[in-house]
C-alpha positions in Angstrom: 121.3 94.7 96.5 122.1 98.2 97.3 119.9 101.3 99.0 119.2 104.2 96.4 117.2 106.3 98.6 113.2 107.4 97.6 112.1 106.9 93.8 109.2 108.6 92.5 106.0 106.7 91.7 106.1 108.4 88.2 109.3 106.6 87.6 108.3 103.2 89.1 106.9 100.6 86.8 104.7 97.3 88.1 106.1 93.7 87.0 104.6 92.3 84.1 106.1 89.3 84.7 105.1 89.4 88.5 103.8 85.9 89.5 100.7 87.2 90.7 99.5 87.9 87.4 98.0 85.1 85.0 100.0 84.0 82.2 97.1 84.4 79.9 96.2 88.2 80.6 96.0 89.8 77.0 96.3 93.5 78.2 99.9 94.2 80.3 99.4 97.8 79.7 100.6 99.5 83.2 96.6 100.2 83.5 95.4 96.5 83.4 97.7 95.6 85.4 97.5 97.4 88.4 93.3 97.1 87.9 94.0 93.0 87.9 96.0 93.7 91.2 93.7 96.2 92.7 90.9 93.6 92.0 92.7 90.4 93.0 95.5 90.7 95.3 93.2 91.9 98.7 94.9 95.4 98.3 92.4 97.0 101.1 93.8 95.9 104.7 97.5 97.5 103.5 95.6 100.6 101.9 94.4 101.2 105.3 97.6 100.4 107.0 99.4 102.7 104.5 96.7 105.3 104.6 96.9 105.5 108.6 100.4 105.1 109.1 102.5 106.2 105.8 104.9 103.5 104.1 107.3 102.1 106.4 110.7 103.3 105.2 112.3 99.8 106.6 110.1 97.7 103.7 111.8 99.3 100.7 110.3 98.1 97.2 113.2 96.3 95.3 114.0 97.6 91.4 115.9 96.9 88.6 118.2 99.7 86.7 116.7 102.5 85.1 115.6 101.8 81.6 116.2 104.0 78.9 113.3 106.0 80.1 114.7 106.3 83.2 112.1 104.4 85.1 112.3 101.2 87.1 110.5 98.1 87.0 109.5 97.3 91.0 110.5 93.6 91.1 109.6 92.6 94.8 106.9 94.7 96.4 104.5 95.3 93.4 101.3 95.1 96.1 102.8 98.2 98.0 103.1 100.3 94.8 99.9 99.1 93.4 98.3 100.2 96.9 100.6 103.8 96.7 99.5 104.7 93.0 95.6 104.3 93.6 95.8 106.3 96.9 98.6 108.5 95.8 95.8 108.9 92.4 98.4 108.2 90.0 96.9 108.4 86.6 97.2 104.7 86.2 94.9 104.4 88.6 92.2 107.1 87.8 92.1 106.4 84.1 90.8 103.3 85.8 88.5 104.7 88.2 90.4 102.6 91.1 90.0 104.1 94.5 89.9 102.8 97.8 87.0 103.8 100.8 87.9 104.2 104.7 85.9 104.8 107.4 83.3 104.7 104.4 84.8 107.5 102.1 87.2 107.7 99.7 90.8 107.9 100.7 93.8 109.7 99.1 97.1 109.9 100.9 100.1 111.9 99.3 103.0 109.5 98.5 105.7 111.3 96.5 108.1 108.4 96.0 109.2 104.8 97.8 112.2 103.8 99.5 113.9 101.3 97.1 116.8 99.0 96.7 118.3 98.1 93.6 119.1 94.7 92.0 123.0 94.8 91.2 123.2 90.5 91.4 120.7 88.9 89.9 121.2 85.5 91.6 121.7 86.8 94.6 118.1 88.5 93.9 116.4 84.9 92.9 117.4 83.3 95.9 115.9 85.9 98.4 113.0 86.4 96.5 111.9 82.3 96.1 112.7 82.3 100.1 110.8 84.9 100.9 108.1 83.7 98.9 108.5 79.8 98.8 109.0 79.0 102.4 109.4 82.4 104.6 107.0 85.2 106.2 105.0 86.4 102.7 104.7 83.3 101.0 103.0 83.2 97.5 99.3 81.1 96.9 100.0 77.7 95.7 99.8 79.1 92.0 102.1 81.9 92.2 104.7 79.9 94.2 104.8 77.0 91.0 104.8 79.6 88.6 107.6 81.2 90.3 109.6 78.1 90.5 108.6 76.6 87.1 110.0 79.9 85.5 113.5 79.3 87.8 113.4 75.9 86.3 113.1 77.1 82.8 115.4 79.8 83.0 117.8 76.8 84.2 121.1 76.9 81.3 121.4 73.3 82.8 118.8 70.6 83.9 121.9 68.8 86.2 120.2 67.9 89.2 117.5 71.4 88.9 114.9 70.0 91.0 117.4 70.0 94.2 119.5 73.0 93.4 116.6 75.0 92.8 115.0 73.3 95.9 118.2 74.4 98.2 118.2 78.4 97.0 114.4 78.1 98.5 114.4 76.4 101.5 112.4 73.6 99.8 113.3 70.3 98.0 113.3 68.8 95.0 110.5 66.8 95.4 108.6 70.1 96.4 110.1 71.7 93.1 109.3 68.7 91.0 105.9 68.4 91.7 105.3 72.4 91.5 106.7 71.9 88.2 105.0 69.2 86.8 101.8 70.8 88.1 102.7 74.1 86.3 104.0 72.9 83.1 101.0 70.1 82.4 98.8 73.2 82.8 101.4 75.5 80.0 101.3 72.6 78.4 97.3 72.3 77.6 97.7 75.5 76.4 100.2 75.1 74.2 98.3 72.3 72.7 94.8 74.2 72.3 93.0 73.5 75.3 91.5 77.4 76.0 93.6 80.0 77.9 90.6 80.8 79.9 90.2 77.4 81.3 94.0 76.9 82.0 93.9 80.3 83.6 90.7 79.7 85.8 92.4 76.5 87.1 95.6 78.3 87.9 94.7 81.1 89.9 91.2 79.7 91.4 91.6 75.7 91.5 95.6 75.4 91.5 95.8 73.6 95.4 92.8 71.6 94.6 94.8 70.2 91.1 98.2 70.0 92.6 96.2 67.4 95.1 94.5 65.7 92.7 98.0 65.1 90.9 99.1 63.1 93.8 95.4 60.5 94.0 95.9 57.1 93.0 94.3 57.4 89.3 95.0 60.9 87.8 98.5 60.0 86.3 97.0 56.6 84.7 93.9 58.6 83.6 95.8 61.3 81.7 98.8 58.8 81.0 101.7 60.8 83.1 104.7 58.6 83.8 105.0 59.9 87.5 108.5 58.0 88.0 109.7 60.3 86.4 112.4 62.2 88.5 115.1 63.9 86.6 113.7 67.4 84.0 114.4 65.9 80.8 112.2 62.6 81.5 109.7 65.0 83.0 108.9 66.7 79.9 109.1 64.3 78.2 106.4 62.4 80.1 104.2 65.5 80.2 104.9 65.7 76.6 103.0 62.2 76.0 99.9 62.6 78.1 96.7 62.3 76.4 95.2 66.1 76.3 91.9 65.3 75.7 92.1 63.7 78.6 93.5 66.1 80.5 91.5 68.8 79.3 88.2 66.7 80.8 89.9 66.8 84.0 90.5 71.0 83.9 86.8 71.3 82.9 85.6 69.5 86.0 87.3 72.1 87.8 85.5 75.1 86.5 81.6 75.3 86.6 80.0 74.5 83.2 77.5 76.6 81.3 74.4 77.2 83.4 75.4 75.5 86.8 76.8 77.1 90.1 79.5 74.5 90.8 82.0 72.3 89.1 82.2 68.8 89.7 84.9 68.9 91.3 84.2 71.6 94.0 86.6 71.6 96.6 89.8 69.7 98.0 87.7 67.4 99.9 86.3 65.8 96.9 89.5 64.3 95.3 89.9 61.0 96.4 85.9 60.8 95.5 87.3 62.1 92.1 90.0 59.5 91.8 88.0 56.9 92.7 85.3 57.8 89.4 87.9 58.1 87.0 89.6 54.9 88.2 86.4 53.2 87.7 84.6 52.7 83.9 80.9 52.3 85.0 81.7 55.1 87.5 82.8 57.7 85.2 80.2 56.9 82.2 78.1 58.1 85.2 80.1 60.9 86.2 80.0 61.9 82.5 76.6 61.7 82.0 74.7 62.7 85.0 77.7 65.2 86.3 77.1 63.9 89.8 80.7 62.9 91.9 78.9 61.8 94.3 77.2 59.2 93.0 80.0 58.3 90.3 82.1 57.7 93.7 79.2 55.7 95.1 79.3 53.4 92.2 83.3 53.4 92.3 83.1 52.1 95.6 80.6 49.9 95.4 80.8 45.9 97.0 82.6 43.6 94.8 79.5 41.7 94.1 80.8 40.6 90.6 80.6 41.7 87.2 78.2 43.2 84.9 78.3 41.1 81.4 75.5 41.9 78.8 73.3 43.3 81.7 73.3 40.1 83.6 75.2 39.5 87.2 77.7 37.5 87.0 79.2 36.1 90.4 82.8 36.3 91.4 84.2 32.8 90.0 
């Protein structure tokens, strides 16, 4: 990566492909875009910071070459130019109506161009950015780091061993990649297979750390038929490829709140080995299925081993 001095903001471009943004968003026009990050990546604290104190010269946005437009596509810092086009009031922003308030009133700061440094080795590029991101100072949420590293893993020319290369370019390991991936790509592929974009989208950047724990309770894997022993890419997929999807589906709806209620089923982290416990159980998730209630589906899953029930009648143990 090489310095190349300021850039002007007309000639930067924001990441469609940045992992903060859902994989489902319809619109990647330059507008929607930076609205999504102006509405979802908590843009205010470095507005201020920005606003008060300029942008820091020694945290240079990172670009690729010039297009035939002459413009560059900001690769690493895409919250920074977000934050300098709406105070800078870049059309982008104000066809929009995106602004930010200070001290209660609207603020507008000039920003002519960035400090940037361009890409000129692509891997060299991958393995700074899934540190930084992965396991250093400005790491990603739980969604955007496994869509960052299921992209690396499918962007693989070889699945030799993936999990731990990828694992040692990141500071992680490949049990840390592997799970992130299998996470990730059960989610791509629900939507692949019809489940609704929405849904898979919701789950991803609202539920994400409270699914990647459920993946690892006791009963989800038999419940949506996973093979976890899975450990190599090729027997991955193809165990991911086999799981029952309606199945799976059921599980992504209990983490969104249904038509005309407040909360999911499934509400918070807490509540997964309750969860695990319900779908591990038959009586306990007929319950869970028809009253909606975890709580007492759990109850019921945990509930004395006083025998059987067999035609409605108790039958004792023996």
């Amino acid at each position: 990566m090489r310095p190349i001095g300021n850039i002007p903001l007309e000639e930067l471009l924001l990441d469609v492909d940045n992992p903060r943004l859902p994989r489902g968003l319809s619109d990647l026009s330059q507008e929607s875009v930076l609205e999504h990050l102006y509405r979802r990546a908590a843009l205010q604290e470095l507005a201020e910071s920005i606003y008060s104190n300029g942008f820091f010269s020694s945290e240079p946005v990172i670009v690729s070459e010039p297009d035939g437009n002459g413009r560059r596509t900001v690769l690493e810092g895409n919250r920074r130019l977000a934050t300098a086009l709406i105070l800078a009031g870049d059309s982008r922003a104000t066809t929009r109506g995106l602004g930010f308030r200070i001290d209660g009133a609207p603020a507008q700061k000039h920003i002519g161009a960035l400090p940037a440094v361009e890409v000129d080795d692509e891997q060299e590029f991958e393995t700074y950015l899934g540190f930084r991101h992965i396991s250093g100072l400005r790491m990603w949420g739980a969604g955007e780091k496994a869509r960052y590293l299921w992209s690396r893993v499918k962007a693989a020319t070889s699945s030799d061993e993936i999990f731990y290369r990828i694992g040692r370019q990141v500071g992680s390991n490949a049990r840390g990649v592997r799970s992130a991936y299998i996470a990730y790509e059960l989610l791509e592929h629900a939507r692949r297979e019809g489940a609704a974009p929405d849904l898979v989208d919701y789950v991803i950047s609202e539920r994400f750390g409270v699914w990647t724990r459920l993946l690892g309770t006791k009963n989800l894997s038999t419940f949506i038929s996973l093979d976890a022993s899975q450990t190599e890419l090729d027997g991955v997929d193809t165990a991911i490829a086999q799981i029952e999807l309606t199945r799976l589906t059921e599980v992504l709806e209990d983490l969104r709140p249904a038509a005309g209620r407040r909360e999911a089923t499934l509400r918070d982290s807490r509540q997964v080995t309750d969860y695990s416990d319900a779908i591990g159980d038959e009586i306990a998730l007929g319950v869970l299925r028809s009253s909606g209630n975890l709580d007492l589906a759990s109850t019921i899953a945990n509930r004395p081993d006083l025998g059987r029930v067999d035609q409605g009648v108790l039958v004792g143990p023996g």
